[in-house]
MDTraj code that builds the backbone (N, CA, C; nanometers):
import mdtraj as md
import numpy as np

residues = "UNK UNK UNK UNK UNK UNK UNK UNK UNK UNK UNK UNK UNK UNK UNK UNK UNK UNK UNK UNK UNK UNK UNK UNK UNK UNK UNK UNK UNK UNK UNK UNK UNK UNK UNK UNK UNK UNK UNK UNK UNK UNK UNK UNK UNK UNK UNK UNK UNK UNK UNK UNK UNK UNK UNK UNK UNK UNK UNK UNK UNK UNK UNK UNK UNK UNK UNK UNK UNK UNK UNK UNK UNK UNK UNK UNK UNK UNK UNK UNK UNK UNK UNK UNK UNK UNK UNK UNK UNK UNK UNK UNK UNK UNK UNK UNK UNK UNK UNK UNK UNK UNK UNK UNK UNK UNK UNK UNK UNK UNK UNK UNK UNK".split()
xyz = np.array([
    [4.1175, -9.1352, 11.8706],
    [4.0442, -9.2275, 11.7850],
    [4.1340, -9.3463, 11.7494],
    [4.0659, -9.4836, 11.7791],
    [4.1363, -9.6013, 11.7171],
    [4.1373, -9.6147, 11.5440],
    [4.2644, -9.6439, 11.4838],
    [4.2717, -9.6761, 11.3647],
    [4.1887, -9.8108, 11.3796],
    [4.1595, -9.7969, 11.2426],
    [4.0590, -9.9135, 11.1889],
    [4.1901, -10.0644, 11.2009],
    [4.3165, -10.0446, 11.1272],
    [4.4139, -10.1301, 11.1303],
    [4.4176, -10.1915, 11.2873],
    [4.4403, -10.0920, 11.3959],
    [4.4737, -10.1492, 11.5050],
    [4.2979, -10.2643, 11.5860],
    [4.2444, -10.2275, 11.5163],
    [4.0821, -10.3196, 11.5638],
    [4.0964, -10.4868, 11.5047],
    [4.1544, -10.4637, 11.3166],
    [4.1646, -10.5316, 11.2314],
    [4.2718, -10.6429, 11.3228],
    [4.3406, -10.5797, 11.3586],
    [4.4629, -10.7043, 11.4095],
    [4.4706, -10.7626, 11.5136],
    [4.3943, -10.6693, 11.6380],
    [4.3091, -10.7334, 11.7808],
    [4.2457, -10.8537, 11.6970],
    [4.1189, -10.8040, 11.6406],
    [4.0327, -10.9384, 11.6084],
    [4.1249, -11.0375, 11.5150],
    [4.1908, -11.0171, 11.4482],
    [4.2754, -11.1594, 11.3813],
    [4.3181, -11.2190, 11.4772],
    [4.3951, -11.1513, 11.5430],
    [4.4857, -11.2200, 11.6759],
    [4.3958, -11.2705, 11.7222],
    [4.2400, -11.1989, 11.7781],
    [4.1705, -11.2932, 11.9109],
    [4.2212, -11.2329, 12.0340],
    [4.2518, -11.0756, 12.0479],
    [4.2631, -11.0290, 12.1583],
    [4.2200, -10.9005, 12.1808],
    [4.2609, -10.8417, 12.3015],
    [4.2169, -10.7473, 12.3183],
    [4.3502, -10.6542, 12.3803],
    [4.4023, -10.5784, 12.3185],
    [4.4574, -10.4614, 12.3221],
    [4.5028, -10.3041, 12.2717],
    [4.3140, -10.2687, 12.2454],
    [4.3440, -10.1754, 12.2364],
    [4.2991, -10.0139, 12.3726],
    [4.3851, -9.9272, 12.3673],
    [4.3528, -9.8478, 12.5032],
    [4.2165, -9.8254, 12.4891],
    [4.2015, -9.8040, 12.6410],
    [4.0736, -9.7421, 12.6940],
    [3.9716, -9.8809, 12.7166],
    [4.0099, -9.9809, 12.6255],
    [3.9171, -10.1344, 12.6417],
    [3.9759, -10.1507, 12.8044],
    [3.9175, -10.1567, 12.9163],
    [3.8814, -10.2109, 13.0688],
    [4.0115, -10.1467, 13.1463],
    [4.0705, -10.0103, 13.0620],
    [4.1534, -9.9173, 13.0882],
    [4.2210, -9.8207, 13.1872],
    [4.0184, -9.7491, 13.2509],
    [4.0082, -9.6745, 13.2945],
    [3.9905, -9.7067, 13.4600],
    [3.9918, -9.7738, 13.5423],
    [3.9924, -9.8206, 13.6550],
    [4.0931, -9.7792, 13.7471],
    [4.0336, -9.6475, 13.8044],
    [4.1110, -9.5994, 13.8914],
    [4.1440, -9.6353, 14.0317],
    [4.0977, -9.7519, 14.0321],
    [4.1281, -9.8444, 14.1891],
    [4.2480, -9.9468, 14.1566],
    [4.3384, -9.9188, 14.0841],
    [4.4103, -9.9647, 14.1144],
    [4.5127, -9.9465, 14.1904],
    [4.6603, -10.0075, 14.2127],
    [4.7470, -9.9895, 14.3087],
    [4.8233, -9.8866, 14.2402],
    [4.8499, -9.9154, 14.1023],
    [4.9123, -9.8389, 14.0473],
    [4.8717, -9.8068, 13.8652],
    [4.8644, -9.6924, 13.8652],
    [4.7875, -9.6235, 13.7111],
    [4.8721, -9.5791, 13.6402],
    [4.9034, -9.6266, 13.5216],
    [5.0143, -9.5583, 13.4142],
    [4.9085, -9.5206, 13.2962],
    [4.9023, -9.4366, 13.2412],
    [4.7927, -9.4216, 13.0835],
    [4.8805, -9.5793, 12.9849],
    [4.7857, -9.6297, 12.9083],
    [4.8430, -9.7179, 12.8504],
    [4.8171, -9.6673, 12.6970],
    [4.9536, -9.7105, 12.6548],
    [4.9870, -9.6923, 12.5294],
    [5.0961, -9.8425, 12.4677],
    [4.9552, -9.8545, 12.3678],
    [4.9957, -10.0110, 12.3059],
    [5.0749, -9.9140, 12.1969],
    [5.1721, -10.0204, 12.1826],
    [5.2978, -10.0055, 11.9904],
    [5.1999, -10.0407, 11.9055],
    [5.2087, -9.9920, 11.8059],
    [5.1592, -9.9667, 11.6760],
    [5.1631, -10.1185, 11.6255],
    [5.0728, -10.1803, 11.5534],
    [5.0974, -10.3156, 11.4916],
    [5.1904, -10.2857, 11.3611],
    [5.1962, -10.1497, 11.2486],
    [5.2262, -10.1501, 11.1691],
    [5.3820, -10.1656, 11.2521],
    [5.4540, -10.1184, 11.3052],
    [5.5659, -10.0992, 11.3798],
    [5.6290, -10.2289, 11.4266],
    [5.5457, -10.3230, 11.4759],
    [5.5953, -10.4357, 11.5192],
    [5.6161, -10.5194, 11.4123],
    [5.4663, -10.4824, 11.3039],
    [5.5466, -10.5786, 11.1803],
    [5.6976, -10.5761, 11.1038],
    [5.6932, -10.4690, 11.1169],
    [5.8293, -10.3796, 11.0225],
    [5.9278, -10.4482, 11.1101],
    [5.9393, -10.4594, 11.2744],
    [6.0655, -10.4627, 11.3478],
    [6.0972, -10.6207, 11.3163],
    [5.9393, -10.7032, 11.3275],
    [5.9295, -10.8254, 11.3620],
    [5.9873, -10.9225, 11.2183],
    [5.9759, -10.8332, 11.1073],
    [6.0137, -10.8635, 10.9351],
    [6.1575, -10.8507, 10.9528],
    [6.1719, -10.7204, 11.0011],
    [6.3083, -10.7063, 10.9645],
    [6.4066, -10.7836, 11.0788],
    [6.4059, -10.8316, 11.1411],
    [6.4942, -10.8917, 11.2240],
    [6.4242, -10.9939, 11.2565],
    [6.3940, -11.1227, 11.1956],
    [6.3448, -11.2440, 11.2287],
    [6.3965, -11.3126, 11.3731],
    [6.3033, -11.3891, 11.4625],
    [6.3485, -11.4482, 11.5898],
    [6.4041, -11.5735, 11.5295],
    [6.4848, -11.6391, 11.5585],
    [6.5740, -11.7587, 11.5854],
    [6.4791, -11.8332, 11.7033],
    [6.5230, -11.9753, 11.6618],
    [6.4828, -12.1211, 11.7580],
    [6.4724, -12.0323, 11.9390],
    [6.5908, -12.0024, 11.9242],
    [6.7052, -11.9591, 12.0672],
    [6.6028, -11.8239, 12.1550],
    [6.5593, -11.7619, 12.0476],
    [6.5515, -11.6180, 12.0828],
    [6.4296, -11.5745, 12.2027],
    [6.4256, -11.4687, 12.3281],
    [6.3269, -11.4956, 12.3779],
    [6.3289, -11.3538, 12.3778],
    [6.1761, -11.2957, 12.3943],
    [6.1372, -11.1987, 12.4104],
    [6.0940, -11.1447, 12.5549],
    [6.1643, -11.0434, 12.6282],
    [6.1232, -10.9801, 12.7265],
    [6.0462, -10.8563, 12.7255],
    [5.9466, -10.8144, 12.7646],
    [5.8899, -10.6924, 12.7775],
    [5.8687, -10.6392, 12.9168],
    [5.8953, -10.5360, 12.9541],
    [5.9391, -10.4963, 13.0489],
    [5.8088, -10.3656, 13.0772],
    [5.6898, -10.3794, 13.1406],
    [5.5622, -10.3028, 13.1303],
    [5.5278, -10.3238, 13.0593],
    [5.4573, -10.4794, 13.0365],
    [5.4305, -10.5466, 12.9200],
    [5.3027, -10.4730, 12.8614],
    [5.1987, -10.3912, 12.9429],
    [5.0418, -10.3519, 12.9130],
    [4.9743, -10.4885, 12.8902],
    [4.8929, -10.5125, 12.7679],
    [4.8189, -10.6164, 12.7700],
    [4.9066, -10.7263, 12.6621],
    [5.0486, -10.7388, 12.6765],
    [5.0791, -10.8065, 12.5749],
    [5.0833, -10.8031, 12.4431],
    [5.0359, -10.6786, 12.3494],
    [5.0723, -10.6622, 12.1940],
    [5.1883, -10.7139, 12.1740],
    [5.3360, -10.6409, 12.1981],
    [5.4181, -10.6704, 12.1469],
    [5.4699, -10.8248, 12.1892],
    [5.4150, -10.8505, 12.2590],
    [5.4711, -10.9807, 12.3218],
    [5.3970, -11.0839, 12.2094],
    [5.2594, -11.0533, 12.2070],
    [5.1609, -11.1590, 12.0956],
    [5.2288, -11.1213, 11.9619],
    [5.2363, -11.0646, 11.9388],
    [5.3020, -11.0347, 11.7729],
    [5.4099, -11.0965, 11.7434],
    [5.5127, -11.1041, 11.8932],
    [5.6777, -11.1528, 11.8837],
    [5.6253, -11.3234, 11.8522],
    [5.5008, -11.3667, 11.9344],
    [5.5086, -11.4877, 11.9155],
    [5.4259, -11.5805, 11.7447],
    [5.3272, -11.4649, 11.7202],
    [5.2959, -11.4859, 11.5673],
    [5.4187, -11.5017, 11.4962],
    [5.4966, -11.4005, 11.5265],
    [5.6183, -11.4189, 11.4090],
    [5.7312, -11.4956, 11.4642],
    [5.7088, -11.6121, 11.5034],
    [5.8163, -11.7174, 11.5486],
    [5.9100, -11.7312, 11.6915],
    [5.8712, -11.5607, 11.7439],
    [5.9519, -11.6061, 11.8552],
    [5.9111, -11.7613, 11.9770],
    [6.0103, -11.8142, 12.0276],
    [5.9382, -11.9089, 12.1077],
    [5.9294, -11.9310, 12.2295],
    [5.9747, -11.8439, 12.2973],
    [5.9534, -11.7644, 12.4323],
    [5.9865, -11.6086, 12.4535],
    [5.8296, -11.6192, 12.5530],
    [5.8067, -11.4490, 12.5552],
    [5.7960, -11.4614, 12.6900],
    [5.8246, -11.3132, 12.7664],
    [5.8339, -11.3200, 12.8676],
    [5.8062, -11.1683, 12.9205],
    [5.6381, -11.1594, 13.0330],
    [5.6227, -11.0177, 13.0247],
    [5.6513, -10.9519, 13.1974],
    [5.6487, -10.8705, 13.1949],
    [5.7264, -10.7970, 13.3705],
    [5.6019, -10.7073, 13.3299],
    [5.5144, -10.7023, 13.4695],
    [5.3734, -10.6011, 13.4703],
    [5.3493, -10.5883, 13.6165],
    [5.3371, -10.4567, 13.6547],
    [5.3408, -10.4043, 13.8123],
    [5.1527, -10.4462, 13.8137],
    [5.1197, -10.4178, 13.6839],
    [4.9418, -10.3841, 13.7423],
    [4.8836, -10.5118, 13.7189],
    [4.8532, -10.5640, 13.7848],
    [4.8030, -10.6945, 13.8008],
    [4.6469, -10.7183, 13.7554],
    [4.5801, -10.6131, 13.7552],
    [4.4798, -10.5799, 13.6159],
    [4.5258, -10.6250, 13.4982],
    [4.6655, -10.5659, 13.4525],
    [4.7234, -10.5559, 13.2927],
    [4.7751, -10.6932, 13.3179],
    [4.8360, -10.7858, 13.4188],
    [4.8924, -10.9090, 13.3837],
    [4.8046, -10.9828, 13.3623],
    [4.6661, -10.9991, 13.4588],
    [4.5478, -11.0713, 13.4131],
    [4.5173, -11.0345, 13.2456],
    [4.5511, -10.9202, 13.2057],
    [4.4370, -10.9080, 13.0585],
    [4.5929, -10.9670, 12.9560],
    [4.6875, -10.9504, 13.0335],
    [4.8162, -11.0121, 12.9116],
    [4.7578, -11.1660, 12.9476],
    [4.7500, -11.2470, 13.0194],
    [4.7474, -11.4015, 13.0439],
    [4.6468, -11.3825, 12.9438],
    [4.5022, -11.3562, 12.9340],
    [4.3935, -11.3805, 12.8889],
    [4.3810, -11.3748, 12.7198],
    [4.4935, -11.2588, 12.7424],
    [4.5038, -11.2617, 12.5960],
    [4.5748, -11.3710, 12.4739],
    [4.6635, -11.3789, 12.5919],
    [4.7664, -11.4967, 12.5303],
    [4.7214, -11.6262, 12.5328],
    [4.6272, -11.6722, 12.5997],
    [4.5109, -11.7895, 12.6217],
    [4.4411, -11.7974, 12.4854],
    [4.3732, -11.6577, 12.4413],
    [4.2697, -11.6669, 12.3587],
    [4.3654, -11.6508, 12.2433],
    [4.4617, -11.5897, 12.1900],
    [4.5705, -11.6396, 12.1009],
    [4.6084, -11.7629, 12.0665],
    [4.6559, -11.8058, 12.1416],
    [4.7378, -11.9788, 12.1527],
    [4.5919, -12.0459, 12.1253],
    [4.4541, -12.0595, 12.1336],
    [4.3398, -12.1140, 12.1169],
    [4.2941, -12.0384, 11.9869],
    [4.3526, -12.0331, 11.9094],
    [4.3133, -11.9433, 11.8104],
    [4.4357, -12.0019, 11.6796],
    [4.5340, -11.9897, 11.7131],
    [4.6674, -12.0467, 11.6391],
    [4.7021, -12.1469, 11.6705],
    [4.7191, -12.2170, 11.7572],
    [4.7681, -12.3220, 11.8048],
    [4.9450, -12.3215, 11.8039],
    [5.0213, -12.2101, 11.8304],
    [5.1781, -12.2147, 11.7805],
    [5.2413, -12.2540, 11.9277],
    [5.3629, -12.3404, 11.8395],
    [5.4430, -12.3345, 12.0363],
    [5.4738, -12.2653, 12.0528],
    [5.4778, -12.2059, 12.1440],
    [5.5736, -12.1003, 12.1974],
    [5.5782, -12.0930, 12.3773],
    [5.6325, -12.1154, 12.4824],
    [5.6473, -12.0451, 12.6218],
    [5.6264, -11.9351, 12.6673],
    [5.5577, -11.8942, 12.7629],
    [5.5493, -11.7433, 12.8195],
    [5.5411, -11.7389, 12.9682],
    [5.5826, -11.6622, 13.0497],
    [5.5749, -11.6293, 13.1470],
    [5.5464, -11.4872, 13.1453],
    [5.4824, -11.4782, 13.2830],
    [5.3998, -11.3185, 13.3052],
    [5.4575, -11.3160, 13.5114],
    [5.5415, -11.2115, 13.4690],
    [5.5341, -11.1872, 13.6314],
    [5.5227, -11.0206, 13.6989],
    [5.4281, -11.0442, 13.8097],
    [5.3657, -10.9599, 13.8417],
    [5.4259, -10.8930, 14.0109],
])
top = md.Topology()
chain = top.add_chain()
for i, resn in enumerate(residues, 1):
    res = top.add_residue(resn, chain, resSeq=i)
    for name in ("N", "CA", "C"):
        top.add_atom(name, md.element.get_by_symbol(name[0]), res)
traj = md.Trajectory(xyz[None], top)
């Protein structure tokens, strides 16, 4: 069952990452179960250790970008995601589209697949 919190912060953001949303598609090349980080978790990390001008964020099996969108709400100004499933890099771009059209913040990103 999805927490109510993790729905609450998709729709603020303007995205979509929570599991099982366009998830289940077993034609792909390659299938990992996806498991997004907790928003309460990213806030706590993202509070307690503020990003700098300088600072860039890598995610490494990015899924659909949570932690990457959150790094960039809270100031980071380049994010940068590594995704084998090219399903999940399309839904990270899309997400980060409908974010940035939603906030308007600078920030850089690259997505490589």
């Amino acid at each position: 069952m999805i927490e109510n919190t993790e729905i609450i912060f998709d729709q603020f953001l303007n995205i979509d990452t929570l599991s099982g949303n366009n998830d289940d598609n077993l034609q792909r090349k390659i299938f990992t179960k996806y498991q997004p980080a907790h928003y309460q978790f990213l806030e706590y990390l993202y509070q307690r250790y503020p990003f700098s001008n300088n600072d860039c964020l890598v995610d490494f099996g990015a899924g659909k970008g949570r932690p990457l969108i959150m790094a960039a709400y809270y100031g980071c100004k380049h994010i940068i995601a590594y995704e084998l499933d090219e399903v999940r890099a399309k839904m990270i771009n899309d997400n980060i589209i409908k974010f940035k059209d939603k906030f308007n913040l600078d920030f850089q990103y690259e997505i490589f697949c």
